[in-house]
C-alpha positions as CSV (number, residue, x, y, z in Angstrom):
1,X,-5.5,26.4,-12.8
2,X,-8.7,25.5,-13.7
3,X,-7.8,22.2,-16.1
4,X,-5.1,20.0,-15.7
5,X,-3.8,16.9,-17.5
6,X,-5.3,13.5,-16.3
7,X,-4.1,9.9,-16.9
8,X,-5.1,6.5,-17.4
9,X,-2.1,3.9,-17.0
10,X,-2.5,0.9,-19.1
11,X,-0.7,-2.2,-17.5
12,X,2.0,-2.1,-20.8
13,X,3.0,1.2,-19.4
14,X,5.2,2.9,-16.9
15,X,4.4,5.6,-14.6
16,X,6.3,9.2,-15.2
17,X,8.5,9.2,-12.8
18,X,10.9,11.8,-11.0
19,X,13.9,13.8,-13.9
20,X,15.3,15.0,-10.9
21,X,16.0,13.0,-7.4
22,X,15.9,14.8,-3.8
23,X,20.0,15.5,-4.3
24,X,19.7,17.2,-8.0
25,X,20.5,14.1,-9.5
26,X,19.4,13.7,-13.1
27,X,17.6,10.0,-13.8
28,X,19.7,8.1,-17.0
29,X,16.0,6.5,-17.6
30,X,16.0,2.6,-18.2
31,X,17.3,0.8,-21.6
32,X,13.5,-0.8,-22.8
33,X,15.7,-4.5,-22.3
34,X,14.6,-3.6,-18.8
35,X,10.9,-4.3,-19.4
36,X,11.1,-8.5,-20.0
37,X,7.3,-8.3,-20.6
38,X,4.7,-5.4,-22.1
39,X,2.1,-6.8,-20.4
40,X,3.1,-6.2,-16.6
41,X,5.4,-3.1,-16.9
42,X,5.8,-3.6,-12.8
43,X,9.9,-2.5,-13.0
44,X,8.7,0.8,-13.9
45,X,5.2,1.0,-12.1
46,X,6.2,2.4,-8.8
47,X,3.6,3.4,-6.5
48,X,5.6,6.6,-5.5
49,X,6.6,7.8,-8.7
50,X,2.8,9.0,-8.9
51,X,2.8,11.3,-6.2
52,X,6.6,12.7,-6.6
53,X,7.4,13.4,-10.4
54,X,8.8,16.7,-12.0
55,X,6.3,17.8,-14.7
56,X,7.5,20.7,-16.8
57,X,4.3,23.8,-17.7
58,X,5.4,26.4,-20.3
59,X,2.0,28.7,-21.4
60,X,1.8,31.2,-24.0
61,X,-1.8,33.5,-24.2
62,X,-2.4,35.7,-27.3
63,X,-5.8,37.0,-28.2
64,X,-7.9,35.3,-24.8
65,X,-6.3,32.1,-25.5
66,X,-3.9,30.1,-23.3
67,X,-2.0,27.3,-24.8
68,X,-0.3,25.2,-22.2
69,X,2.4,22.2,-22.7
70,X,3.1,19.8,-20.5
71,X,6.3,18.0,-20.2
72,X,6.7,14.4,-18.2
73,X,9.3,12.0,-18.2
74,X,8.8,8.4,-18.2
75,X,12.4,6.2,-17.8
76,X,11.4,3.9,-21.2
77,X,10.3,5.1,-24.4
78,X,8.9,2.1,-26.3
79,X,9.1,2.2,-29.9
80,X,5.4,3.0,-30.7
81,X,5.2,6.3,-29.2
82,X,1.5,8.2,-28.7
83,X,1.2,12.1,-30.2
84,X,2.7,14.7,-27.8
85,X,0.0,15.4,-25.0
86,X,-1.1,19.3,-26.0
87,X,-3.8,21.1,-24.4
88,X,-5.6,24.2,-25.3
89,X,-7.5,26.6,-22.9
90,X,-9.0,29.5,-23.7
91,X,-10.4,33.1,-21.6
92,X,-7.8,32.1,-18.8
């Protein structure tokens, strides 16, 4: 793959973590009661969670381009959510 997704991790945020544990267990995410402040989302900041996650690919190509979409899960989804992360590579 010649271009993948990067990210920059405010402090407010949490880390996309693991859907799916070791044993095929499925993650109930966290209620966002769970995060008592915005500033230092720590609860849901583990180191680990960057190098083990489940991310989700589907492509589609049609006429030289690729359009790829990337799914991650992150255990709280805070009111104010950003646009869907969509990226589009072409000649593939």
């Amino acid at each position: 793959m010649n271009y993948q997704p990067a990210f920059d991790f405010a402090m407010d945020s949490c880390y996309n973590a693991p859907t799916v544990d070791h044993a095929g267990a499925v993650k109930s995410g966290r209620s966002t009661c769970d995060i008592k402040d915005l500033n230092d989302a720590v609860e849901c900041r583990v180191p680990s969670y960057l190098d083990n996650n489940n991310v989700y690919v589907r492509s589609r190509t049609n006429n030289g381009w690729t359009a790829q979409m990337y799914g991650y899960y992150f255990e709280v989804d805070h009111k104010e959510r950003p646009a869907p992360v969509i990226f589009m590579i072409g000649n593939m």
